[in-house]
N, CA, C and O atoms as a GROMACS GRO file, in nm:
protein
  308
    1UNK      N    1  10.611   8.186   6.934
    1UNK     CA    2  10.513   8.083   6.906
    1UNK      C    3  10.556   8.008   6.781
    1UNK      O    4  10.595   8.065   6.678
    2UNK      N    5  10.547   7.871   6.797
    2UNK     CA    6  10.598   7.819   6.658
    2UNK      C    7  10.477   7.792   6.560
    2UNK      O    8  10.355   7.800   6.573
    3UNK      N    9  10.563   7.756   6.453
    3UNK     CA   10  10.445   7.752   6.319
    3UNK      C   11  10.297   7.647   6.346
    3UNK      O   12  10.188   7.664   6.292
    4UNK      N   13  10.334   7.539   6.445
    4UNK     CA   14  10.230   7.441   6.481
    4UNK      C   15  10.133   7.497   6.570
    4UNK      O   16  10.011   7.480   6.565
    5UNK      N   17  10.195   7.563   6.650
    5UNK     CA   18  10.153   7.640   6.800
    5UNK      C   19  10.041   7.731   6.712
    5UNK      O   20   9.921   7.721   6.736
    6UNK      N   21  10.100   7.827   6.598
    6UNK     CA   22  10.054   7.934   6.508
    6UNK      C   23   9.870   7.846   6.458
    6UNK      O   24   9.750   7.874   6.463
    7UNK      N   25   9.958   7.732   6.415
    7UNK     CA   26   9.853   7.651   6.285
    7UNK      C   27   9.702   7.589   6.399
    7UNK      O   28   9.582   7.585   6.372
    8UNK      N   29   9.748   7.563   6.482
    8UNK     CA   30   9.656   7.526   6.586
    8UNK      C   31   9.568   7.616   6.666
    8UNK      O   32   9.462   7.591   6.723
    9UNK      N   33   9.631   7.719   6.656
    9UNK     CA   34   9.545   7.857   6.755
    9UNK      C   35   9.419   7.897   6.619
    9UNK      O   36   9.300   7.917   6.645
   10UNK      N   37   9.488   7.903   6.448
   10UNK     CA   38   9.425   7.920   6.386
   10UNK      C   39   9.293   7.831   6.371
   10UNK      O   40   9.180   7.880   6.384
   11UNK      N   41   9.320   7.684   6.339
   11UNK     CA   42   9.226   7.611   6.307
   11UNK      C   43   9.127   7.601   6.479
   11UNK      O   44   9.015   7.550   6.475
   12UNK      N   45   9.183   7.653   6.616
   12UNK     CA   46   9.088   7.658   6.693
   12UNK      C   47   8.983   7.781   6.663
   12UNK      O   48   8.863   7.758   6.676
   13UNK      N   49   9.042   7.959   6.609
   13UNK     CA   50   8.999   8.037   6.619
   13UNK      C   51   8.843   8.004   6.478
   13UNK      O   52   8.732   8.056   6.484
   14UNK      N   53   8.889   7.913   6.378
   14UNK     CA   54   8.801   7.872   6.255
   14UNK      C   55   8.681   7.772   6.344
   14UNK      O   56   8.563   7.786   6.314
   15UNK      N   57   8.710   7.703   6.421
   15UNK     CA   58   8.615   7.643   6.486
   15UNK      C   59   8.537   7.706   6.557
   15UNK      O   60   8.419   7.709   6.523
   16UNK      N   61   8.575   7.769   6.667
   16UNK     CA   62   8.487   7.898   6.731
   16UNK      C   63   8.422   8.001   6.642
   16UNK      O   64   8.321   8.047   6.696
   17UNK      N   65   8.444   8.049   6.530
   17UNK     CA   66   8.379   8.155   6.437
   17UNK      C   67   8.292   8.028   6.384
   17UNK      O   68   8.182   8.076   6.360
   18UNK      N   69   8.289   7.880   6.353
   18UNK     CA   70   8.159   7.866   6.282
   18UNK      C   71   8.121   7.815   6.384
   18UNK      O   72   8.003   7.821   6.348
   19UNK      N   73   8.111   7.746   6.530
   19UNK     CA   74   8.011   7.753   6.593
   19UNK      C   75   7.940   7.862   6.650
   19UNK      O   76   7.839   7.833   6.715
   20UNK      N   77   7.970   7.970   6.640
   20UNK     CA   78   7.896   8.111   6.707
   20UNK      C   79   7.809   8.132   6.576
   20UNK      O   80   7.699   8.186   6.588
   21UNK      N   81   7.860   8.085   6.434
   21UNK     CA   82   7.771   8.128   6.311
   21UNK      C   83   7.659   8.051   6.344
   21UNK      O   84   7.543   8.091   6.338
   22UNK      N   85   7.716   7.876   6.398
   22UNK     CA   86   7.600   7.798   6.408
   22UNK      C   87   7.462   7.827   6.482
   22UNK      O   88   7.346   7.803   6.451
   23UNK      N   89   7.550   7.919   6.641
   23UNK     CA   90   7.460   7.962   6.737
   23UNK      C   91   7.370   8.040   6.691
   23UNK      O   92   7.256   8.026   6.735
   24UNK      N   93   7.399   8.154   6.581
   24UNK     CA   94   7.325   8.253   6.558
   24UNK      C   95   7.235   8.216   6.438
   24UNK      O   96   7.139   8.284   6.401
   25UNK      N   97   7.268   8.124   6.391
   25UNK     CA   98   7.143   8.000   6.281
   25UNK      C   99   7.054   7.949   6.390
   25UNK      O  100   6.936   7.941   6.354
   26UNK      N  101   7.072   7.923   6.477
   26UNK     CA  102   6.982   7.862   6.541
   26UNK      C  103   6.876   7.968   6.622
   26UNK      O  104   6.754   7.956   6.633
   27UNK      N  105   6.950   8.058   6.666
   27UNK     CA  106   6.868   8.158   6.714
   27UNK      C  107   6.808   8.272   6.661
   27UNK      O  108   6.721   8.329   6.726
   28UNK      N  109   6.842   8.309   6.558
   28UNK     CA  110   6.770   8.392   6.485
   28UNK      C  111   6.708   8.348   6.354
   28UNK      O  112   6.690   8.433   6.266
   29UNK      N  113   6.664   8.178   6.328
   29UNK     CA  114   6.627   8.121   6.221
   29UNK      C  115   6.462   8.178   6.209
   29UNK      O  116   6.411   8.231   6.308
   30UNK      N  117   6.387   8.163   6.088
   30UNK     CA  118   6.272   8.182   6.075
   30UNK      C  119   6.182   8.169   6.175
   30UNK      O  120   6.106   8.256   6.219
   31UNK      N  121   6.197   8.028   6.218
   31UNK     CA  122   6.111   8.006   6.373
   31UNK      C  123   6.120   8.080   6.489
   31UNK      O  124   6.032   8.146   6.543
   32UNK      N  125   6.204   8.067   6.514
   32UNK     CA  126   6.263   8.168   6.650
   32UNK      C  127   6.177   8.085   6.732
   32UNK      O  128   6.081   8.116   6.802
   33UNK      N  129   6.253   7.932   6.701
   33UNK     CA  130   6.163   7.818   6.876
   33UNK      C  131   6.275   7.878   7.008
   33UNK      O  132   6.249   7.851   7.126
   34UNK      N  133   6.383   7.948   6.975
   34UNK     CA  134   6.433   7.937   7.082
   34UNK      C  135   6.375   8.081   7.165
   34UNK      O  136   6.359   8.092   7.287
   35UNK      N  137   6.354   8.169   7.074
   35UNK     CA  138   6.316   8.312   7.131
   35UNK      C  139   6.185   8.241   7.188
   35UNK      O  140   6.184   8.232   7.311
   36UNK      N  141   6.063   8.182   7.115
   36UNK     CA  142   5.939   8.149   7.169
   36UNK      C  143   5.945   8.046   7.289
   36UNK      O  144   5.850   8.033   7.366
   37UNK      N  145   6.055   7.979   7.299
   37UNK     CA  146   6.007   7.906   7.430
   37UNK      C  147   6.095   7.964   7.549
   37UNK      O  148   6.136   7.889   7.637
   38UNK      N  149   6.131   8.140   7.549
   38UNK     CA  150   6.179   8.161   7.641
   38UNK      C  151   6.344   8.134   7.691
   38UNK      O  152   6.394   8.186   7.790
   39UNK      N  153   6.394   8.067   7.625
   39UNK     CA  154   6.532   8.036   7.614
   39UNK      C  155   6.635   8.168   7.576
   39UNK      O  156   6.748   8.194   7.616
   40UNK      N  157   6.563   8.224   7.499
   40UNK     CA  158   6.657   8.368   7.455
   40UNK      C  159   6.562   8.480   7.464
   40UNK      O  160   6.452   8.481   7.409
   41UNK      N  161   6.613   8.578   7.539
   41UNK     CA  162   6.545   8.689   7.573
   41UNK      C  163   6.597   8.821   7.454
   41UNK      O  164   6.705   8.878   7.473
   42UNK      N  165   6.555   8.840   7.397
   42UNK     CA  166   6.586   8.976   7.323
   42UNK      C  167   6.614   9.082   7.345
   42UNK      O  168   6.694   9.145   7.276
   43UNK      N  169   6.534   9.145   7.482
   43UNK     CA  170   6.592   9.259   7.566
   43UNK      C  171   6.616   9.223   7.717
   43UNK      O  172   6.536   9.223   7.811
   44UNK      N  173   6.808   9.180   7.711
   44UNK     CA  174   6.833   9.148   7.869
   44UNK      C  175   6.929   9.284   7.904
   44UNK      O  176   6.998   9.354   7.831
   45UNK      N  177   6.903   9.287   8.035
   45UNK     CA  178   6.941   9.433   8.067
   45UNK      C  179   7.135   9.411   7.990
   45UNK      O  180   7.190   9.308   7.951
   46UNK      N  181   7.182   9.546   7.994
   46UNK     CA  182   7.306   9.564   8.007
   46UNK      C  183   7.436   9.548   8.092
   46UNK      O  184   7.447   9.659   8.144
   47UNK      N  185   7.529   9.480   8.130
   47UNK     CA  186   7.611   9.459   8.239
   47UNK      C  187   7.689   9.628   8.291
   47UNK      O  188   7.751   9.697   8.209
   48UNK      N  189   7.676   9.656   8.388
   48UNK     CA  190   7.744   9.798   8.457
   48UNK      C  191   7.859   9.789   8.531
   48UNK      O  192   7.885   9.701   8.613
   49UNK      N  193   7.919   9.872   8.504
   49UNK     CA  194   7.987   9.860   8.608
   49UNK      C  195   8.016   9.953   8.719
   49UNK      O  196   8.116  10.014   8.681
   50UNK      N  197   7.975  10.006   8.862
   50UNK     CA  198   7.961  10.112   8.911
   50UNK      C  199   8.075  10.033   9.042
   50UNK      O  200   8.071   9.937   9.119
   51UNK      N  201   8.183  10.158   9.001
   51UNK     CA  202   8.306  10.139   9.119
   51UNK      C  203   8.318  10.283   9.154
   51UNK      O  204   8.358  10.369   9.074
   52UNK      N  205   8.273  10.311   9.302
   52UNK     CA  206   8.327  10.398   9.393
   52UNK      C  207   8.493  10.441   9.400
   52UNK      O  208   8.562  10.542   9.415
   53UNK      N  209   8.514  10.247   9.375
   53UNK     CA  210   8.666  10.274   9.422
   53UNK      C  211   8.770  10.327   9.369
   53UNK      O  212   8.879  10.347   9.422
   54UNK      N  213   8.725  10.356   9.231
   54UNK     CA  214   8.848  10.396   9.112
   54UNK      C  215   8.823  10.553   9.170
   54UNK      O  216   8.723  10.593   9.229
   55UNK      N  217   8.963  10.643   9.128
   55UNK     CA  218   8.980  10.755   9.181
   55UNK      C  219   8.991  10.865   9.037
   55UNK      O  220   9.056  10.834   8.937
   56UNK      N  221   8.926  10.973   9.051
   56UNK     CA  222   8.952  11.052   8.916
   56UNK      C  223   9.064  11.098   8.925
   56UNK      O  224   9.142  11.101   9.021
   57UNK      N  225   9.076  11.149   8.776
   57UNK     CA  226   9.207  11.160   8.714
   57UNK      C  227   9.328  11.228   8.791
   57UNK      O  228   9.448  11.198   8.794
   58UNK      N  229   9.221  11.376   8.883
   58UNK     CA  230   9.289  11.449   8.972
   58UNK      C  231   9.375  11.409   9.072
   58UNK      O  232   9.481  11.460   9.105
   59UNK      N  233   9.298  11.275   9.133
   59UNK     CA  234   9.289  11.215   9.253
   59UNK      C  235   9.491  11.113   9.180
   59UNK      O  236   9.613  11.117   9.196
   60UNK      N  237   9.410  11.062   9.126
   60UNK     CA  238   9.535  10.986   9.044
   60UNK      C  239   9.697  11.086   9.003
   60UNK      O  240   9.806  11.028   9.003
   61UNK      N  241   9.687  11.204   8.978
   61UNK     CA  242   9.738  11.307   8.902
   61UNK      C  243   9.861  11.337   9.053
   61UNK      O  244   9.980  11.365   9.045
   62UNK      N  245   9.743  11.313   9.234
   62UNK     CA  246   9.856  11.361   9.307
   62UNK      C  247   9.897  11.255   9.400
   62UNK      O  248   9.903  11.273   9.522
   63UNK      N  249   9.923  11.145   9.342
   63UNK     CA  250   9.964  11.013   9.397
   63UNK      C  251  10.085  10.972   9.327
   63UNK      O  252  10.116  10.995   9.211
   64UNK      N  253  10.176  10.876   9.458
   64UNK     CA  254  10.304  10.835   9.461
   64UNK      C  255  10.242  10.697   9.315
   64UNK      O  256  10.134  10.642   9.296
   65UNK      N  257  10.345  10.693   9.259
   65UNK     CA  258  10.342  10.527   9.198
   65UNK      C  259  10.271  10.399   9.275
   65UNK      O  260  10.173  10.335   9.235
   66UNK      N  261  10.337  10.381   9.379
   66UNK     CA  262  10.266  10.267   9.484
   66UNK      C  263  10.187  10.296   9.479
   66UNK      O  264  10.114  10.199   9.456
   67UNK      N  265  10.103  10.427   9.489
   67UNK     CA  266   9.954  10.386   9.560
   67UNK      C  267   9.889  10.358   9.434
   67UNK      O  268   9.770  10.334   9.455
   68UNK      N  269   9.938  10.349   9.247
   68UNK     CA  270   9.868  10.337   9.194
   68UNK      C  271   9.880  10.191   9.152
   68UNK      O  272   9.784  10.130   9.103
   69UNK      N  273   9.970  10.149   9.168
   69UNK     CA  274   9.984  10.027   9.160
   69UNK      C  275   9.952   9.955   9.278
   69UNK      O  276   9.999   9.842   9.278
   70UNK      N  277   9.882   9.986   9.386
   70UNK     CA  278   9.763   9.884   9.487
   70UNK      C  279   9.636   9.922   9.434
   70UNK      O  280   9.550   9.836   9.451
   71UNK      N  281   9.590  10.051   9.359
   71UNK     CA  282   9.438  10.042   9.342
   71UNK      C  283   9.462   9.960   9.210
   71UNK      O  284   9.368   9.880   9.205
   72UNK      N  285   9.534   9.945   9.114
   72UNK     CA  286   9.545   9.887   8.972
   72UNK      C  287   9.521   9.704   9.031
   72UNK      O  288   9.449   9.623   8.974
   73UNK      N  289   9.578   9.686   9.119
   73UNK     CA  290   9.600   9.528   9.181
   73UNK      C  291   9.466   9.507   9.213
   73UNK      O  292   9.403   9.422   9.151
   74UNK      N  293   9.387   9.609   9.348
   74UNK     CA  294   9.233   9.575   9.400
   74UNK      C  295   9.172   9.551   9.261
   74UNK      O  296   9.113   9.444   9.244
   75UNK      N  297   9.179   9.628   9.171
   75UNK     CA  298   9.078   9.690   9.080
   75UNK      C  299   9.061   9.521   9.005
   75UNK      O  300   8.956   9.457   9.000
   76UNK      N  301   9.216   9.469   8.943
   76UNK     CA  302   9.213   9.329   8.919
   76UNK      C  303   9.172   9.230   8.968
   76UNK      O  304   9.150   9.127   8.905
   77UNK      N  305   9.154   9.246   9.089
   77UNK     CA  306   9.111   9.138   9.206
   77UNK      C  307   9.219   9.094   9.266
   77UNK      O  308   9.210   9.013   9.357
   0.00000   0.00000   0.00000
């Protein structure tokens, strides 16, 4: 990566850290208009992830290479 490539990823990563500061000024300010009109929920469930398809360690432990590299591929999409 060159020094511009470098200088540019930086000044993008400085832009993204103060708009997320901005986001969280806005949403957790004294008012909380955004919590009160329903826009931000405070307790939203958790994301899960429940896959049948992944195989335990055992299962993994008596398999050729190939077959772990097609469940590693499904698993990616």
């Amino acid at each position: 990566m060159s020094e511009n490539q470098s200088n540019e990823m930086l000044m993008l990563m400085k832009e993204l850290v103060d708009k997320v500061k901005a986001l969280e000024q806005t949403v957790y300010n004294k008012d909380n208009m955004l919590m009160k009109s329903g826009f931000v929920v405070s307790s939203t469930p958790r994301p899960a992830i429940i896959n049948n398809a992944t195989p335990s360690s055992e299962t993994i432990a008596k398999m050729d290479w190939d077959d772990i590299h097609k469940i590693v591929e499904r698993i990616q999409g």
